[in-house]
C-alpha positions as CSV (number, residue, x, y, z in Angstrom):
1,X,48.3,21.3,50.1
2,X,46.4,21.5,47.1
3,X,46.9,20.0,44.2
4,X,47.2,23.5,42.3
5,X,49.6,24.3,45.0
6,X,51.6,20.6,44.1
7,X,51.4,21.8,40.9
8,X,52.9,25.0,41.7
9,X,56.3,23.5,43.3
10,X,56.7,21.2,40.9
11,X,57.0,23.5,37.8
12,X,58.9,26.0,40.5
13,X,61.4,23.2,40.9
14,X,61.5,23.3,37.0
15,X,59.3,20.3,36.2
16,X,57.2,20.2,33.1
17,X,53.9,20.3,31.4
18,X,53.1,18.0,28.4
19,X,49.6,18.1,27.0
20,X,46.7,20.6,27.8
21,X,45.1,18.0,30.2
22,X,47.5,18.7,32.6
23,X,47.5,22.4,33.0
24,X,46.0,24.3,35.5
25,X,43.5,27.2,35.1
26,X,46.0,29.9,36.3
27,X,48.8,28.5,34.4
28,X,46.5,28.3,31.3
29,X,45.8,31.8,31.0
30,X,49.4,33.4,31.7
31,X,50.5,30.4,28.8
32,X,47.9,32.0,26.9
33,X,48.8,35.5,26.9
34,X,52.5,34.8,26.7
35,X,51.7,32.6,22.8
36,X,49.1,35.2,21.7
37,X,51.8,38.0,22.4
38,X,54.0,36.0,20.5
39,X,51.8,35.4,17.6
40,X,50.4,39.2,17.4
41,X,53.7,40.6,17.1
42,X,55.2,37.8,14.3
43,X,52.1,38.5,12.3
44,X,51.9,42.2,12.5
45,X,55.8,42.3,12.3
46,X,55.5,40.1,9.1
47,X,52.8,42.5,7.6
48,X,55.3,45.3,8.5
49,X,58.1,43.8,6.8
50,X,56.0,42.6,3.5
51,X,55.2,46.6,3.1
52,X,59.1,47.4,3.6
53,X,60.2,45.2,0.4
54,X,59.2,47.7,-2.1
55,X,61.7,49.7,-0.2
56,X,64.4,47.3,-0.8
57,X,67.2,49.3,-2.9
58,X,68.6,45.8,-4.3
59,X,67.5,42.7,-5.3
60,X,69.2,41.1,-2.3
61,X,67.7,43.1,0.4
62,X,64.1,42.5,-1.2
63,X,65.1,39.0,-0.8
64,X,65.8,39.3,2.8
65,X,63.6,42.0,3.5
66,X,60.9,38.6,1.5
67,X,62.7,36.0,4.0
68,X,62.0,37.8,7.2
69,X,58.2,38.4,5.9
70,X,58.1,34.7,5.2
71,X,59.3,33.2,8.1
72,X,57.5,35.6,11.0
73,X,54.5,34.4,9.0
74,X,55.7,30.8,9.6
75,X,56.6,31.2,13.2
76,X,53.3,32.7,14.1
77,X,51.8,29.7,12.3
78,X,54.0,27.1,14.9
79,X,52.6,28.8,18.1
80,X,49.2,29.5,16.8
81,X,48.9,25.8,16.1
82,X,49.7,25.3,19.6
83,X,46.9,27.5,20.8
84,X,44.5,25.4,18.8
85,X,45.4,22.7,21.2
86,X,43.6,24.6,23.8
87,X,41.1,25.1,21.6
88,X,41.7,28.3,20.0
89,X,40.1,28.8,16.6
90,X,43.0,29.6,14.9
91,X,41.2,30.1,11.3
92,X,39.1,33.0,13.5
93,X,42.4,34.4,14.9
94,X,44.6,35.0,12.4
95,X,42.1,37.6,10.5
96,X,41.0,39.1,14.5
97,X,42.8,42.2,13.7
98,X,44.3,44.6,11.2
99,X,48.1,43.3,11.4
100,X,49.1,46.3,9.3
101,X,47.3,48.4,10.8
102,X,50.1,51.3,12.2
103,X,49.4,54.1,15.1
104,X,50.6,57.7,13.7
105,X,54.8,57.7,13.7
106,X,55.1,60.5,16.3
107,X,53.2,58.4,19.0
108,X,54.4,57.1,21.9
109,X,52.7,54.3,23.4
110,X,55.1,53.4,26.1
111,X,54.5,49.7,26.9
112,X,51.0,49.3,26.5
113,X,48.4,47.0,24.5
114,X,45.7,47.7,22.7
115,X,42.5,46.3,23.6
116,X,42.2,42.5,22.3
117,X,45.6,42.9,20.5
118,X,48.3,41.0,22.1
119,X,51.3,42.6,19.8
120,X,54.1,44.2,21.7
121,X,54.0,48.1,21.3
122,X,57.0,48.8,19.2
123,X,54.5,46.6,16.4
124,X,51.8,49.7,16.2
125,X,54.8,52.3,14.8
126,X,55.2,52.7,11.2
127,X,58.5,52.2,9.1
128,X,59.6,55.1,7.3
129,X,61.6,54.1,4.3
130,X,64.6,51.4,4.0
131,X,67.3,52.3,6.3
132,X,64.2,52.6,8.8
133,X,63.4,49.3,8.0
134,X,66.7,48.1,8.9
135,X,67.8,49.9,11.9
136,X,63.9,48.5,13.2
137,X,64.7,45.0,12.0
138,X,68.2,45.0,13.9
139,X,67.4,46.4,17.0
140,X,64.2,44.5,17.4
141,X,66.0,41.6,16.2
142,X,68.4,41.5,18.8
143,X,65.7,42.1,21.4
144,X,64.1,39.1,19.7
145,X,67.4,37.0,20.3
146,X,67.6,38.2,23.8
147,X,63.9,36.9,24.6
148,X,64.5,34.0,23.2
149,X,66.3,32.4,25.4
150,X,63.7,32.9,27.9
151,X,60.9,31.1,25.6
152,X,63.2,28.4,24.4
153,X,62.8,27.7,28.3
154,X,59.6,27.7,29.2
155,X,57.3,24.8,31.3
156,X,54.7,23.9,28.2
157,X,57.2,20.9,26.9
158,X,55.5,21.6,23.3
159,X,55.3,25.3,23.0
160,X,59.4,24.9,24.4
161,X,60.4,23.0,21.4
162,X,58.6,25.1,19.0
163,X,60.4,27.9,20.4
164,X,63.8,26.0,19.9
165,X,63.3,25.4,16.4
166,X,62.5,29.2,15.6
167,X,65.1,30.4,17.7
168,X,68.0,30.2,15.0
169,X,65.7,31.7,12.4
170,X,65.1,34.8,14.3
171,X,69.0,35.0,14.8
172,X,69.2,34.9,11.6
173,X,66.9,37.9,10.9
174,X,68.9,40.2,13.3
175,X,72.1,38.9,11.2
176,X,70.6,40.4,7.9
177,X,69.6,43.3,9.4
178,X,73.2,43.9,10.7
179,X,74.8,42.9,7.3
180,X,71.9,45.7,5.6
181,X,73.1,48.2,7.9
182,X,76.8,47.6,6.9
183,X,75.9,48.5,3.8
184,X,74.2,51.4,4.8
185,X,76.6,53.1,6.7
186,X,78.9,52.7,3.8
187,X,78.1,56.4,3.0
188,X,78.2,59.5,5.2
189,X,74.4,60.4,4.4
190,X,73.3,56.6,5.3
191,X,74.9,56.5,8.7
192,X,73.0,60.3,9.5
193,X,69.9,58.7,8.4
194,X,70.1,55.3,10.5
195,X,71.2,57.2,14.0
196,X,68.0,58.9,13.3
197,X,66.0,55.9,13.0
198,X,68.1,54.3,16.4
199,X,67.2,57.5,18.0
200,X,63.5,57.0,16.6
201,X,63.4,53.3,17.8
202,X,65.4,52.3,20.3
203,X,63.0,53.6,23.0
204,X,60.1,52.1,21.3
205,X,62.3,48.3,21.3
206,X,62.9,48.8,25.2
207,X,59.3,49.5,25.6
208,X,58.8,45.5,24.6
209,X,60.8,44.3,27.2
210,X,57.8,45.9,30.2
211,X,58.2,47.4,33.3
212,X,60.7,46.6,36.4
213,X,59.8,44.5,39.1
214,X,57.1,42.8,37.1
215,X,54.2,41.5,39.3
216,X,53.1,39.8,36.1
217,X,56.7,38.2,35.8
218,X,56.5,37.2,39.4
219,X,53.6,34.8,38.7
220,X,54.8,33.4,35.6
221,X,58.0,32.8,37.4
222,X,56.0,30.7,39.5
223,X,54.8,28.6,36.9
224,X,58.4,28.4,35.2
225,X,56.9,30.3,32.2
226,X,59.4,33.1,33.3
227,X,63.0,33.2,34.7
228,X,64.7,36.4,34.1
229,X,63.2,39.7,35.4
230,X,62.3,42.1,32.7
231,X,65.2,44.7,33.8
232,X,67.4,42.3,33.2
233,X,66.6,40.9,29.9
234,X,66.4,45.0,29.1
235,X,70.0,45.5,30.1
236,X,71.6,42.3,28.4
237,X,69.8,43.9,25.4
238,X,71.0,47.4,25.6
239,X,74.6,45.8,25.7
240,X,74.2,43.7,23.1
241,X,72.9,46.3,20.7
242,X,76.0,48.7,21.5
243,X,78.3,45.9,20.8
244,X,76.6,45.1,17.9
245,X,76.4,48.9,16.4
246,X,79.4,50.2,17.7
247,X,81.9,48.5,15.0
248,X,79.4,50.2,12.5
249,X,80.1,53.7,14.7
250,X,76.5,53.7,15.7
């Protein structure tokens, strides 16, 4: 057997990778696309956010709407820096692409990338006003939390613990969204506008989460990169978000 192969059952088993040395070619690349998916959609979900606090009807939803910009920003910085240990230019990367940059909002790109640009689809849409805004930050938030606890697990030992110490912080953001929408809903005309925007974005969120039966997820399985099929992580997040929106009578 060869040693790619050992490799292979050992991180199947659910061994570990510690330092870029160690890391096979194939393994490299899936790695790889999985950080610089990560990283397009903090920073172009940060740029999205920064535009939204001028929408902010209060001086504490500017400061959350301000937080969330912040700390996307941040998180995109922790895995980027782990890219540059595999000799990414990371100065080069972060100004690669337009991360405000927003398709027309009556597109629909389903679940695929654009060309060099790693960010998940739902990224490309723009938000339309406030409670927009919100409803997006919520239900992508949640899909966030859900997706999470497949990062927080993967193989790369480093990129692992960064994920750990975001995890709580995107939490967090879904948690602000839901307390925004609270206040939203408080008035007849608010709830009207944000089952609009759910109808507007929850396809666009499930989108994120790929397709079924996942060749790509097979492979990263192999490498212990993945653990949960895509239809899967989808359905734990459609239940979630109905538990989370129903008390609001979402």
């Amino acid at each position: 057997m060869s040693d790619a192969m050992n490799i292979e059952d050992y991180l199947a088993r659910g061994g570990v990778l510690t330092a870029p040395g160690n890391v096979p070619a194939r393994y490299r690349g899936e790695l790889m696309r999985m950080m610089s998916s990560f990283v397009d959609s903090e920073l172009a979900a940060s740029a999205g956010f920064a535009a939204s606090i001028n929408f902010a009807p209060g001086i504490r939803e500017r400061i959350a709407a301000s937080r969330i910009t912040l700390e996307k920003a941040d998180h995109a910085e922790r895995v980027l820096a782990v890219m540059g240990d595999f000799g990414t230019d990371t100065r080069r990367y972060q100004s690669s692409h337009d991360w405000a940059a927003r398709v027309a909002r009556d597109s629909d790109l389903g679940t695929t990338r654009r060309e060099g640009d790693m960010r998940l689809s739902v990224f490309h849409y723009p938000i339309a006003g406030w409670t927009d805004a919100v409803v997006m930050n919520v239900l992508q938030g949640l899909a966030t939390g859900v997706q999470m606890a497949e990062l927080t697990r993967v193989s790369y030992a480093p990129l692992a613990e960064v994920f750990r110490e975001i995890a709580p912080r995107e939490a967090r953001h879904a948690e602000l969204g839901l307390e925004g929408l609270a206040r939203i809903v408080e008035t007849d005309a608010g709830r009207a506008e944000a089952r609009a925007s759910i109808a507007y974005w929850r396809p666009r969120v499930a989108a994120g989460f790929g397709v079924a039966h996942s060749a790509r997820h097979d492979t990263q399985a192999r490498f212990g990169l993945r653990h949960t099929p895509n239809e899967t992580l989808l359905d734990r997040w459609e239940q979630l978000a109905r538990d989370r929106l129903a008390p609001l009578d979402l």
